[in-house]
Jmol script that loads the backbone (N, CA, C; Angstrom):
load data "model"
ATOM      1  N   UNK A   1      15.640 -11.703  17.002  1.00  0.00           N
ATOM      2  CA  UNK A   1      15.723 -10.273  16.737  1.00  0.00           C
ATOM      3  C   UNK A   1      14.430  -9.842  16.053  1.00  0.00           C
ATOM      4  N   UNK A   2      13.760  -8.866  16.512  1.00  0.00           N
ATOM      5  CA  UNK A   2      12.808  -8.381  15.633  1.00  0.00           C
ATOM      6  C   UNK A   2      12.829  -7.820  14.509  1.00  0.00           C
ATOM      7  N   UNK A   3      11.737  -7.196  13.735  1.00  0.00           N
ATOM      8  CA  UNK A   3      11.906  -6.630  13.055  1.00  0.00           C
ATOM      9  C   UNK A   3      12.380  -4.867  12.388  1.00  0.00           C
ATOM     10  N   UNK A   4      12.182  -4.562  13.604  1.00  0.00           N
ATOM     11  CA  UNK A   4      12.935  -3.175  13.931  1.00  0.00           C
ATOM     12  C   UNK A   4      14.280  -3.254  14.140  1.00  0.00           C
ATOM     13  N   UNK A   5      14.785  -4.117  14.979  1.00  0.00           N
ATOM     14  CA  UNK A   5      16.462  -4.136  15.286  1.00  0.00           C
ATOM     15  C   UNK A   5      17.225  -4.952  14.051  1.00  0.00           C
ATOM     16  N   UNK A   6      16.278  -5.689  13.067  1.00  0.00           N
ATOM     17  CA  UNK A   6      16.607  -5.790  12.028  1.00  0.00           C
ATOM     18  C   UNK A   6      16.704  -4.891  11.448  1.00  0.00           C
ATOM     19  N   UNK A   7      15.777  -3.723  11.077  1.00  0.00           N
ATOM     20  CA  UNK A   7      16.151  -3.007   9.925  1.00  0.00           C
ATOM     21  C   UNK A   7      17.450  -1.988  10.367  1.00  0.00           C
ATOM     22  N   UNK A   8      17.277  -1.668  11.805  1.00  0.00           N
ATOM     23  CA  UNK A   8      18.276  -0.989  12.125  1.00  0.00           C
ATOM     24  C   UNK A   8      19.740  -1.445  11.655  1.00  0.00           C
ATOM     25  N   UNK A   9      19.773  -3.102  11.845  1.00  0.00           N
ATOM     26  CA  UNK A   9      21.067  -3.798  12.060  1.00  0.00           C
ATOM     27  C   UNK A   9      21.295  -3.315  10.154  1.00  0.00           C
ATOM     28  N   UNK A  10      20.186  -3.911   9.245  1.00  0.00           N
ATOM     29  CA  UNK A  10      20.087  -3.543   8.078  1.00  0.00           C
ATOM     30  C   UNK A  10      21.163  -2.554   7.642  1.00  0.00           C
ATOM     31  N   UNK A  11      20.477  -1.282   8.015  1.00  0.00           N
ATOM     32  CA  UNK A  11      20.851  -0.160   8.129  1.00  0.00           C
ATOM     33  C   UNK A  11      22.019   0.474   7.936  1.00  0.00           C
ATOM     34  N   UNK A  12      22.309  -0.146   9.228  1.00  0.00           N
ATOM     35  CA  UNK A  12      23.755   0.165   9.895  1.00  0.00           C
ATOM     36  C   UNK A  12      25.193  -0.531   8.614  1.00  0.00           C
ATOM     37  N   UNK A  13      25.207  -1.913   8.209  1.00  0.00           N
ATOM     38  CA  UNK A  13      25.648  -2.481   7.223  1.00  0.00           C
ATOM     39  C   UNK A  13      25.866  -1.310   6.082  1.00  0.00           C
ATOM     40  N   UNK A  14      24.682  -1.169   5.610  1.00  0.00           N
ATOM     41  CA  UNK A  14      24.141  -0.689   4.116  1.00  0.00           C
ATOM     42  C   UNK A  14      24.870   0.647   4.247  1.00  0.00           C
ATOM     43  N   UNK A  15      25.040   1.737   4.952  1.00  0.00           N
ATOM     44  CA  UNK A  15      25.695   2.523   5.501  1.00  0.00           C
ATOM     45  C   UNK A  15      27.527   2.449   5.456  1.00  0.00           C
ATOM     46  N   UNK A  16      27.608   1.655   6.084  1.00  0.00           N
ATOM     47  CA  UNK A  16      28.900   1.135   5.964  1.00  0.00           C
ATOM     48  C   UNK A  16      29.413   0.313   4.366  1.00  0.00           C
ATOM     49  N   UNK A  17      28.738   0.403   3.337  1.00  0.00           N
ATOM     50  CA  UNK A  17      28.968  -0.036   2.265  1.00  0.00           C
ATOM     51  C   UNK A  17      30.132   0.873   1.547  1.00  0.00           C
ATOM     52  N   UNK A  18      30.945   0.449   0.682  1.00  0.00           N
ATOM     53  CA  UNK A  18      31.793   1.020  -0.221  1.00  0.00           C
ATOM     54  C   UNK A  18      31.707   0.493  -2.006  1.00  0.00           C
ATOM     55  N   UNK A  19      30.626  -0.433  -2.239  1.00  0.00           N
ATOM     56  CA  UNK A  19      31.064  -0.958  -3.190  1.00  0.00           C
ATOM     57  C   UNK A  19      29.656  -0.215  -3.599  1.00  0.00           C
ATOM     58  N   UNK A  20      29.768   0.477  -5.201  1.00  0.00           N
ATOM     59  CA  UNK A  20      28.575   1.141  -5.720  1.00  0.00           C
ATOM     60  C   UNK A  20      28.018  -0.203  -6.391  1.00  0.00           C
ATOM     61  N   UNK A  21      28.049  -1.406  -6.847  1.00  0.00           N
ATOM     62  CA  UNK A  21      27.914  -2.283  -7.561  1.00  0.00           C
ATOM     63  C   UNK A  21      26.761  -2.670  -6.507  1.00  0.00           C
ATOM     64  N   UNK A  22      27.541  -3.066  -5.089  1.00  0.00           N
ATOM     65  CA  UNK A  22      26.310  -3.412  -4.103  1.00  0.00           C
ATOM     66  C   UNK A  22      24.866  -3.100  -3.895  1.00  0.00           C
ATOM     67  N   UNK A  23      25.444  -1.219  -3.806  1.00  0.00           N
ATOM     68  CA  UNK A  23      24.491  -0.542  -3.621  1.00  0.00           C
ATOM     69  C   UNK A  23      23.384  -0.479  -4.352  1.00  0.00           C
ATOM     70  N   UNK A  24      23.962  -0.822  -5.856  1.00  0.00           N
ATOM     71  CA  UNK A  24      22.781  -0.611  -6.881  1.00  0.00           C
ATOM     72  C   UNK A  24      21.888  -1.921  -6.968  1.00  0.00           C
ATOM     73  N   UNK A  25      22.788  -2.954  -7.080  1.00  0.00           N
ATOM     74  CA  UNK A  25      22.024  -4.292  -6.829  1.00  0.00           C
ATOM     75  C   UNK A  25      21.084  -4.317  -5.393  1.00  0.00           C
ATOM     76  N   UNK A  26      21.345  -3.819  -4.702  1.00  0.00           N
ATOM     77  CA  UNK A  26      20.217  -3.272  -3.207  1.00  0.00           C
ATOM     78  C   UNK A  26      18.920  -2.660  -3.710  1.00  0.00           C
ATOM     79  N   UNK A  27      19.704  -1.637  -4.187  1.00  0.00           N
ATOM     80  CA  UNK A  27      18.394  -0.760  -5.016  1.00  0.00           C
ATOM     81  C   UNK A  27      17.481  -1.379  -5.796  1.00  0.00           C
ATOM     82  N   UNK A  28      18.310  -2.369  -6.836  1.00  0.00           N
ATOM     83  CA  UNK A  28      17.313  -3.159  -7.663  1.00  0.00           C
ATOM     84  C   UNK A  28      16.496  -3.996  -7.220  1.00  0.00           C
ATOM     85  N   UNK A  29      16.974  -4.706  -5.849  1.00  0.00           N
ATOM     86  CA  UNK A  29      16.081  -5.694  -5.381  1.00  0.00           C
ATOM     87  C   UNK A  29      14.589  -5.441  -4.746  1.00  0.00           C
ATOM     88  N   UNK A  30      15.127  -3.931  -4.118  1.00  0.00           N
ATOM     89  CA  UNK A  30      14.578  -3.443  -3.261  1.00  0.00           C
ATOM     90  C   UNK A  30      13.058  -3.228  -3.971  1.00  0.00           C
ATOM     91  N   UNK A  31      13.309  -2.567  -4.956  1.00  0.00           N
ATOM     92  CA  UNK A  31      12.144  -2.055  -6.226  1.00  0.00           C
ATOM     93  C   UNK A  31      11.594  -3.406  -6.541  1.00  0.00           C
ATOM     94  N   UNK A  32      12.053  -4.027  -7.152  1.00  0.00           N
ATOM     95  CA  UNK A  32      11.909  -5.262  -7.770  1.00  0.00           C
ATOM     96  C   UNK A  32      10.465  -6.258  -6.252  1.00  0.00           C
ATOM     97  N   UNK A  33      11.152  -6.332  -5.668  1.00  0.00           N
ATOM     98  CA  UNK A  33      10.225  -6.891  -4.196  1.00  0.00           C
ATOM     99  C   UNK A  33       9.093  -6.068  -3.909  1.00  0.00           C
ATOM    100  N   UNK A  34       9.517  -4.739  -4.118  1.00  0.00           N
ATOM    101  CA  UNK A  34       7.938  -3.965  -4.028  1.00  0.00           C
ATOM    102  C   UNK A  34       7.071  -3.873  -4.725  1.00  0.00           C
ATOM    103  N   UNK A  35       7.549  -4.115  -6.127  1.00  0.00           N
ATOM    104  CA  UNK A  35       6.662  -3.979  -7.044  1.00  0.00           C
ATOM    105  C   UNK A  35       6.502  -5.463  -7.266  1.00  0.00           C
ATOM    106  N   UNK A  36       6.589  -6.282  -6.743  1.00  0.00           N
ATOM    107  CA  UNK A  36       6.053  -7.691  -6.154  1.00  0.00           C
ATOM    108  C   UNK A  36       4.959  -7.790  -5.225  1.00  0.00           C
ATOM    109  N   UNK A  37       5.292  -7.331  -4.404  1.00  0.00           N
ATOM    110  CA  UNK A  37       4.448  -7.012  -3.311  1.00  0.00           C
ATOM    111  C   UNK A  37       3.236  -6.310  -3.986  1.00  0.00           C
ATOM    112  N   UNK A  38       3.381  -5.211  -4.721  1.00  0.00           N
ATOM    113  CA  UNK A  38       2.287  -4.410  -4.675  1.00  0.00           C
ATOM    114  C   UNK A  38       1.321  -5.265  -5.415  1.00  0.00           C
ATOM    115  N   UNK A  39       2.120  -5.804  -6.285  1.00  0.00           N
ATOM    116  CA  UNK A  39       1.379  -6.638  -7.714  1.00  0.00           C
ATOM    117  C   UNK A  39       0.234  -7.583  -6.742  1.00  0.00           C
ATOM    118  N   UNK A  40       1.156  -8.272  -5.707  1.00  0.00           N
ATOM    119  CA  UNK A  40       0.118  -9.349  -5.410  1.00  0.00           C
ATOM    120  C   UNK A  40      -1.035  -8.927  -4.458  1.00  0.00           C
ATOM    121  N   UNK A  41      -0.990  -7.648  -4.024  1.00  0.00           N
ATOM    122  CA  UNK A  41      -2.673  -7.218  -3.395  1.00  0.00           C
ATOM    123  C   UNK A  41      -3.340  -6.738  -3.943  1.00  0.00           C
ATOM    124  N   UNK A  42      -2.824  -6.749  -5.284  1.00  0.00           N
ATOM    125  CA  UNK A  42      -4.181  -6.472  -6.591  1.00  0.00           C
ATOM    126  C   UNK A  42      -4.517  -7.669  -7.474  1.00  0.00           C
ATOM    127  N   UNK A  43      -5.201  -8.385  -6.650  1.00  0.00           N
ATOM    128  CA  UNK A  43      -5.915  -9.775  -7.188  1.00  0.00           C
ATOM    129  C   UNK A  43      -7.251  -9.365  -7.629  1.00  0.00           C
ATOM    130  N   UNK A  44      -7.492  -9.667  -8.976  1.00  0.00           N
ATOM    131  CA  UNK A  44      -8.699  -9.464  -9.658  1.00  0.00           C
ATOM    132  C   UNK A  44      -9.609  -9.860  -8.794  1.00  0.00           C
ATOM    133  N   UNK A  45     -10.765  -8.813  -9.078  1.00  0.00           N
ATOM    134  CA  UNK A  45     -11.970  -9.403  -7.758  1.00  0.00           C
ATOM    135  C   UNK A  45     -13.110 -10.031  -8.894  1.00  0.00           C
ATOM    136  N   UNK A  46     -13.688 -11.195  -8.541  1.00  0.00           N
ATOM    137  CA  UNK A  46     -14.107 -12.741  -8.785  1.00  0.00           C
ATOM    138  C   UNK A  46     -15.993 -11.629  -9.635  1.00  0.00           C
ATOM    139  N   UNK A  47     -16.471 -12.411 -10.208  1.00  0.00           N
ATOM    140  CA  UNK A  47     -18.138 -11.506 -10.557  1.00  0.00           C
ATOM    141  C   UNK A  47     -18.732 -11.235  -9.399  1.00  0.00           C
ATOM    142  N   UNK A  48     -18.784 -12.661  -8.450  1.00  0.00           N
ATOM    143  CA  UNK A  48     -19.595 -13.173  -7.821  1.00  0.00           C
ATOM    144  C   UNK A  48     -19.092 -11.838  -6.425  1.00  0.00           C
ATOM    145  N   UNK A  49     -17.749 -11.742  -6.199  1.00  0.00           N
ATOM    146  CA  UNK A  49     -17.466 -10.280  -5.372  1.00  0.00           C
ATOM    147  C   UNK A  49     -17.611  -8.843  -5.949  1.00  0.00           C
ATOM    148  N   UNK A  50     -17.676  -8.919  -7.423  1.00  0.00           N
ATOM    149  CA  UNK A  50     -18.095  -7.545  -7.563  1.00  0.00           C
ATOM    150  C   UNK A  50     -19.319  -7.466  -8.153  1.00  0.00           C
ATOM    151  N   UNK A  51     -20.472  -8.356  -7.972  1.00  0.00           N
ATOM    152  CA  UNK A  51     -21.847  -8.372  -7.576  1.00  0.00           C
ATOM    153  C   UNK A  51     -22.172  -7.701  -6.146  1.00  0.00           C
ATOM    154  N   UNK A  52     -21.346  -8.608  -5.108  1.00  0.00           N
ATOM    155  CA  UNK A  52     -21.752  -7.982  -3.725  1.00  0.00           C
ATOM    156  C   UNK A  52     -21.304  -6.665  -3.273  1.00  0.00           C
ATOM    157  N   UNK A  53     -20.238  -6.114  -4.185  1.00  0.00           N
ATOM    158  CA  UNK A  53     -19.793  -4.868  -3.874  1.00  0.00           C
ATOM    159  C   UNK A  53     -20.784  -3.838  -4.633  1.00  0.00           C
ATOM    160  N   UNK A  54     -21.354  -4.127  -5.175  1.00  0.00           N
ATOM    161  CA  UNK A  54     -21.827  -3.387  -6.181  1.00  0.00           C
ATOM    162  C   UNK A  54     -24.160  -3.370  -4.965  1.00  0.00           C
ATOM    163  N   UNK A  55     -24.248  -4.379  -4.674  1.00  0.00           N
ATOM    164  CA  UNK A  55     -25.290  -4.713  -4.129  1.00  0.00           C
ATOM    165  C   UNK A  55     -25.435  -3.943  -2.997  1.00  0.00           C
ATOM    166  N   UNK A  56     -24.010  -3.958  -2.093  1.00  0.00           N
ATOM    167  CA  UNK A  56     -23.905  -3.190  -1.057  1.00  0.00           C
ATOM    168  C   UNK A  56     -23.958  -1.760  -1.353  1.00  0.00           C
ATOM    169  N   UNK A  57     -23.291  -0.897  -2.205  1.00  0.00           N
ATOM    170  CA  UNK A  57     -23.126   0.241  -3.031  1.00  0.00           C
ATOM    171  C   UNK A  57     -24.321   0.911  -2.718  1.00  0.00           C
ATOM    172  N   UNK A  58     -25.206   0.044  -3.802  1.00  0.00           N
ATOM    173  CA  UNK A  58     -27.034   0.449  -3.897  1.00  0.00           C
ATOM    174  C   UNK A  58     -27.790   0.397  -2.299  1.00  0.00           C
ATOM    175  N   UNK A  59     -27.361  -0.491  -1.509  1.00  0.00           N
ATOM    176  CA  UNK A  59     -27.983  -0.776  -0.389  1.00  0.00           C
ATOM    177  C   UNK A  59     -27.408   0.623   0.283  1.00  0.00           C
ATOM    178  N   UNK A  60     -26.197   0.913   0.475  1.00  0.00           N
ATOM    179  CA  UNK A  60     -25.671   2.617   0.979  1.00  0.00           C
ATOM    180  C   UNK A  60     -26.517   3.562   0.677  1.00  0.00           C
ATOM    181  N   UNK A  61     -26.561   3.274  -0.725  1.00  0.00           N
ATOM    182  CA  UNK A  61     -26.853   4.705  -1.431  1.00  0.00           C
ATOM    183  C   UNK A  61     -28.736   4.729  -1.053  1.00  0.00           C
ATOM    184  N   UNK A  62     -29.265   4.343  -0.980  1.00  0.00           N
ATOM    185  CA  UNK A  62     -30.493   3.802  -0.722  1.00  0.00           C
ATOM    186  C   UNK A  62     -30.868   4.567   0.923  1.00  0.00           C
ATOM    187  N   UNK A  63     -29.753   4.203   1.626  1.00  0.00           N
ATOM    188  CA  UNK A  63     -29.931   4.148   3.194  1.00  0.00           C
ATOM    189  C   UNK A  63     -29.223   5.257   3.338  1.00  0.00           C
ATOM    190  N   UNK A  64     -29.116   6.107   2.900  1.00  0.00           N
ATOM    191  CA  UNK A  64     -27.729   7.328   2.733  1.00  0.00           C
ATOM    192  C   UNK A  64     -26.763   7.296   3.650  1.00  0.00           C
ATOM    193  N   UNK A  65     -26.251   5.964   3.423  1.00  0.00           N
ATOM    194  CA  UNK A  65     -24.716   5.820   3.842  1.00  0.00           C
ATOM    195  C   UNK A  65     -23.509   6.270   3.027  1.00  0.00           C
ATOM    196  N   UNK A  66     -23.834   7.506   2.362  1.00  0.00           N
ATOM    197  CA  UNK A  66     -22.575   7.941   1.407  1.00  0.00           C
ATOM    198  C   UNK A  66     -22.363   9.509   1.187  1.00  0.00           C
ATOM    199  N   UNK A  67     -20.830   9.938   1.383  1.00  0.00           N
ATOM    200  CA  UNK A  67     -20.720  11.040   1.410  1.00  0.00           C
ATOM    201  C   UNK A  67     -20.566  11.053   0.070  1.00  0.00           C
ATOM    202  N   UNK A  68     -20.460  13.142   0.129  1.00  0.00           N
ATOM    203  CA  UNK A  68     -20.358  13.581  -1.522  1.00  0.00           C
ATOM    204  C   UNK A  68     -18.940  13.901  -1.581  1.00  0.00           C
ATOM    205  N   UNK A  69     -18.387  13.760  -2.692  1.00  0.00           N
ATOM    206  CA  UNK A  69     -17.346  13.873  -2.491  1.00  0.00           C
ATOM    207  C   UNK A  69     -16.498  15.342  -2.180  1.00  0.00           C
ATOM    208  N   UNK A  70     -17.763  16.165  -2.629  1.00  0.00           N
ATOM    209  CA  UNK A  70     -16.927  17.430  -2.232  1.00  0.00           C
ATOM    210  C   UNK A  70     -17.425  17.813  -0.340  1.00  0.00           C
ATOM    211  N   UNK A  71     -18.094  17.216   0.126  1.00  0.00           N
ATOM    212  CA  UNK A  71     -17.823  17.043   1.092  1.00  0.00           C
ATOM    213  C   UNK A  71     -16.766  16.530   1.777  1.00  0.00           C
ATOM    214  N   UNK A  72     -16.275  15.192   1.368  1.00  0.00           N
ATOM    215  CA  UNK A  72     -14.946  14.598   1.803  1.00  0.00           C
ATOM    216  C   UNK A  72     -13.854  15.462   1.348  1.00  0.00           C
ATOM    217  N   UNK A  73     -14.009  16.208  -0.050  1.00  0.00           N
ATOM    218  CA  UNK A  73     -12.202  16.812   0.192  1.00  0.00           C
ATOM    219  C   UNK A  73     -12.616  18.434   1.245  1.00  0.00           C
ATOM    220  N   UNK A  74     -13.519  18.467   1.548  1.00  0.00           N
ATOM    221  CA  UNK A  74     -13.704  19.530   2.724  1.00  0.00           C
ATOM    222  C   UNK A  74     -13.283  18.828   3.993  1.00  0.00           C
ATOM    223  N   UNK A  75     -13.177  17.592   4.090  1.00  0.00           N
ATOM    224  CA  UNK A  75     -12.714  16.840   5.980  1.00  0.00           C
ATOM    225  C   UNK A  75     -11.226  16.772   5.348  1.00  0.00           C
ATOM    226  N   UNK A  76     -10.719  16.639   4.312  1.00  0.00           N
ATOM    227  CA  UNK A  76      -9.434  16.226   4.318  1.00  0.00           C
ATOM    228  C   UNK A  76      -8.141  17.011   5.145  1.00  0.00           C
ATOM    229  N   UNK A  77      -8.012  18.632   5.195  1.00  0.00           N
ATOM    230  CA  UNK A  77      -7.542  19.870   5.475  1.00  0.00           C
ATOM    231  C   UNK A  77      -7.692  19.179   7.376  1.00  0.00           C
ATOM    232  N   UNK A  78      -8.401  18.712   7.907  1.00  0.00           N
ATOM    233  CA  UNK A  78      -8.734  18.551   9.382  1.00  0.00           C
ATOM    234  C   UNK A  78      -8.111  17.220   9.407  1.00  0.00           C
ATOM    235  N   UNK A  79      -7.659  16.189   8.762  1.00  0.00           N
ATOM    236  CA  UNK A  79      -7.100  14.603   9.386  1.00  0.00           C
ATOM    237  C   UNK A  79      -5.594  15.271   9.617  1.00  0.00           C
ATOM    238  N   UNK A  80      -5.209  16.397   9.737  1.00  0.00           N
ATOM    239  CA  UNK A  80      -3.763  16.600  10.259  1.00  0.00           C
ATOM    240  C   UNK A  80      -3.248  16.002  11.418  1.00  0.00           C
TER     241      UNK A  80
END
end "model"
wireframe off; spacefill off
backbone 0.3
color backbone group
């Protein structure tokens, strides 16, 4: 089963629930796993990577590879 007809199947269950005890323990997990998740794609970045981020930066800015920012919130109104 994939992962779509999983969440559907999910779904469909969670829906059909009667017990509020369930529901909340759902809820808690649910949060709890995301804010897991989120935690772990914010891995401190190393000197030696925020040397090269920082190298590249100057190398942009140098080569005027960089918008201003009030330019960018002027494109934002158009990504509709």
């Amino acid at each position: 089963m994939d992962l779509k007809a999983r969440k559907i199947t999910f779904v469909q269950e969670f829906l059909r629930l009667q017990n509020e005890e369930i529901v909340s323990g759902l809820e808690k997990l649910l949060r709890k796993r995301k804010a897991e998740l989120t935690e772990n794609n914010f891995k401190a970045m190393t000197m030696e990577q925020y040397d090269v981020e920082i190298d590249q930066a100057m190398e942009d800015s140098k080569n005027g590879r960089i918008i201003k920012a009030s330019d960018l919130k002027a494109k934002i109104p158009c990504w509709h």
